[in-house]
TORNU-665836 format. One line per 4 residues: number of its first residue (from 1); their letters; for each residue y, z, x of N, C-alpha, C, O. Coordinates in steps of 0.001 Angstrom, whole numbers. Each point is the difference from the previous one (the first is absolute). Layout:
# TORNU-665836
NUM> A> Y,Z,X,Y,Z,X,Y,Z,X,Y,Z,X | ... .
***
This chain:
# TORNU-665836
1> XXXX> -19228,-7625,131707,-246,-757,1194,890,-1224,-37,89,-738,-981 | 842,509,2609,986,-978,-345,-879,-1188,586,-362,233,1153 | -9,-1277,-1594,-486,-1442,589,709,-1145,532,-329,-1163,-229 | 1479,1579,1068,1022,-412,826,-76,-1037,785,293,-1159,-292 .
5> XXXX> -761,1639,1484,-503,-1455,584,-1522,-387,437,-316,-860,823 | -550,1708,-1576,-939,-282,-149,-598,-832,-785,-1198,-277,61 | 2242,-307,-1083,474,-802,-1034,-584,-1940,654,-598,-1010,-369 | 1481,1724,1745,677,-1263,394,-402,-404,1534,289,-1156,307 .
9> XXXX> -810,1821,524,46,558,1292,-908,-1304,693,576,-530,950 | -1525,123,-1204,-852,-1184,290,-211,-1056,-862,-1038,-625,-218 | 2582,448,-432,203,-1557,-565,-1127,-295,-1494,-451,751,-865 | 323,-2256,1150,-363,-476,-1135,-1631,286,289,-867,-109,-866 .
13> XXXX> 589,562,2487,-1471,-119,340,-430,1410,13,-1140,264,384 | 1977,704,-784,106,1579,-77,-818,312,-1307,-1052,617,-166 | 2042,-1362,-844,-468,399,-1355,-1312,346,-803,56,468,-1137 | -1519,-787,1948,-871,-249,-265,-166,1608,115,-150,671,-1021 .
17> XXXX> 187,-16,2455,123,1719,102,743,511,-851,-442,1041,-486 | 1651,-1468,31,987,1092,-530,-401,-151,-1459,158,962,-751 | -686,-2152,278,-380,280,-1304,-1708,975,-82,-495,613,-946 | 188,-745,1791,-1484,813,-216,120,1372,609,-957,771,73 .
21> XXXX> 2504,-417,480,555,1490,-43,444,831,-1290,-327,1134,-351 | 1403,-2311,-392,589,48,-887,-1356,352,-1398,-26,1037,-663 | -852,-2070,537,-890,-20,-1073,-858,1526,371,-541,662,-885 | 541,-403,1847,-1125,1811,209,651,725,-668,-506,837,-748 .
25> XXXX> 2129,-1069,927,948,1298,-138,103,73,-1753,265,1037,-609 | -491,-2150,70,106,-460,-1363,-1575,595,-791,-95,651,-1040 | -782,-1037,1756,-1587,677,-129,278,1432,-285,177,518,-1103 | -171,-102,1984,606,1791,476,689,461,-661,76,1228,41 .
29> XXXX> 748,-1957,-953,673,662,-1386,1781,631,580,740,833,-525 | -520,-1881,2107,1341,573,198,784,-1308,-518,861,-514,714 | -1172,16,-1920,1303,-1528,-356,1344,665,-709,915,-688,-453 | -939,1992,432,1494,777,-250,699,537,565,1029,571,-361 .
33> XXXX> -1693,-720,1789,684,704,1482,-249,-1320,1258,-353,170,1167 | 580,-1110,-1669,453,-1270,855,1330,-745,-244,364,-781,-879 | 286,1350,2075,1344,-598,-285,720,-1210,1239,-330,151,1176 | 1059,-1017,-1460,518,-1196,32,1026,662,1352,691,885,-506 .
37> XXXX> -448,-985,1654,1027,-114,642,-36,-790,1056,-911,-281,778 | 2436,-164,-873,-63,-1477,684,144,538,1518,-521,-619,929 | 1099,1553,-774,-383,191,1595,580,-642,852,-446,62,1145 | 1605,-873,-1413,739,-1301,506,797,256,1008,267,-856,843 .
41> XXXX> 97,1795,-823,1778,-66,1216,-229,-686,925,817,-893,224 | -2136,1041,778,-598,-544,1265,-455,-1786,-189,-204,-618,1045 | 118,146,-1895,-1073,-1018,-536,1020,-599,-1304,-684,166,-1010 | 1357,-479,806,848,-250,-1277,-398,-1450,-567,648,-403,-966 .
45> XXXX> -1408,-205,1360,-431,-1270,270,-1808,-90,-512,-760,-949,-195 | 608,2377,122,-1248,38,-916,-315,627,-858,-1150,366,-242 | 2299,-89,-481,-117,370,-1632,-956,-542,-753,-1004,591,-397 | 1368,-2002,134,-774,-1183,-671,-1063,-318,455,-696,-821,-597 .
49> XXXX> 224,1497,1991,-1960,245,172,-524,1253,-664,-1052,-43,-639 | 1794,1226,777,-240,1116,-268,-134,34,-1919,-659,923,-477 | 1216,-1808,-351,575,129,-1165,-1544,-1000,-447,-597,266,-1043 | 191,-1209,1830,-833,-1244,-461,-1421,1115,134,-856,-58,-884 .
53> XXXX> 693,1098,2107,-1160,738,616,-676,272,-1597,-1086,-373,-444 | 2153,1150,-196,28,690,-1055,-523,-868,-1441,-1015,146,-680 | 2100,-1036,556,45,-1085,-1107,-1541,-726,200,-473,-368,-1075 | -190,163,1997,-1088,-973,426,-1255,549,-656,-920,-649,-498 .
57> XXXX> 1098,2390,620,-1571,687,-88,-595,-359,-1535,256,767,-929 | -1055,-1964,722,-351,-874,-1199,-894,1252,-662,-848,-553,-701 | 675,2012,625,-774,816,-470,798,1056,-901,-463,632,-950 | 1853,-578,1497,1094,626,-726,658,-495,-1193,474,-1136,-12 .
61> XXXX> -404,1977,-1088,456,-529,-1390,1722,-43,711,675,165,1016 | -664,-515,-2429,1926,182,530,826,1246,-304,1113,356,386 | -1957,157,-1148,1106,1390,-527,-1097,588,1903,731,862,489 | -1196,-935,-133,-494,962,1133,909,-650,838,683,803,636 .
65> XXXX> -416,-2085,-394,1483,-906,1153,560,665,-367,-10,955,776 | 890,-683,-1968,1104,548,-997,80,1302,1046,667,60,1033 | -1443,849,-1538,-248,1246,889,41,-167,1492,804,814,454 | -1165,-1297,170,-5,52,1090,1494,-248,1013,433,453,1060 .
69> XXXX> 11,-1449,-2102,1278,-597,604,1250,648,-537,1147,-105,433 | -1774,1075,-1882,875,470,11,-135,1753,-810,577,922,578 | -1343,-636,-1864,-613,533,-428,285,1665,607,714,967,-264 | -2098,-1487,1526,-310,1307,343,1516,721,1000,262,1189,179 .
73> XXXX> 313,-2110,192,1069,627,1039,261,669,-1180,-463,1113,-252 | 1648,-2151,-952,765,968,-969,-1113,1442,-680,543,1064,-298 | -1747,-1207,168,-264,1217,-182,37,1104,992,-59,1176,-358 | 154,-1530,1573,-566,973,1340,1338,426,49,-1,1142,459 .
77> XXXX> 1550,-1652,-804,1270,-49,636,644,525,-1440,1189,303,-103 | -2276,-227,-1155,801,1087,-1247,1000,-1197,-130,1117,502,-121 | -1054,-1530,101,981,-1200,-668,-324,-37,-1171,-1094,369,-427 | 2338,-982,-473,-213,-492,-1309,200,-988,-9,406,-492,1053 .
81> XXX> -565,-321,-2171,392,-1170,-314,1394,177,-578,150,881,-847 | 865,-1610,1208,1563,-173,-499,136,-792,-1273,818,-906,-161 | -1718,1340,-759,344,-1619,-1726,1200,802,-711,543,-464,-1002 .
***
């Protein structure tokens, strides 16, 4: 599931919904199939709401941010890490 601009979509006064979307989906046992896209071409100017939506949810560890922002894409997209 991409959390795009649902991230971001009703601002700083949004976040209160999108984190109590975000925290069900985390309940529900999908925190390995939530993925980060910025969704930007239209909106380029709200990355840095969409990026904070995410960063804000005070219930998320960081390896689950980690995942989210980046994690689960590279697993869903068969990426490796380049060391």
């Amino acid at each position: 599931m991409d959390v795009s601009t649902i991230s971001w979509i009703g601002g700083p006064a949004g976040r209160p919904a999108f984190h109590a979307f975000l925290k069900q989906a985390i309940i529900r046992g999908l925190e390995k199939r939530v993925m980060f896209g910025s969704d930007q071409m239209g909106w380029p100017d709200a990355i840095g709401l969409a990026i904070a939506g995410v960063d804000s949810a005070p219930f998320l560890t960081s390896d689950q941010k980690h995942d989210i922002f980046y994690g689960n894409a590279a697993t869903f997209f068969l990426l490796r890490d380049q060391d």
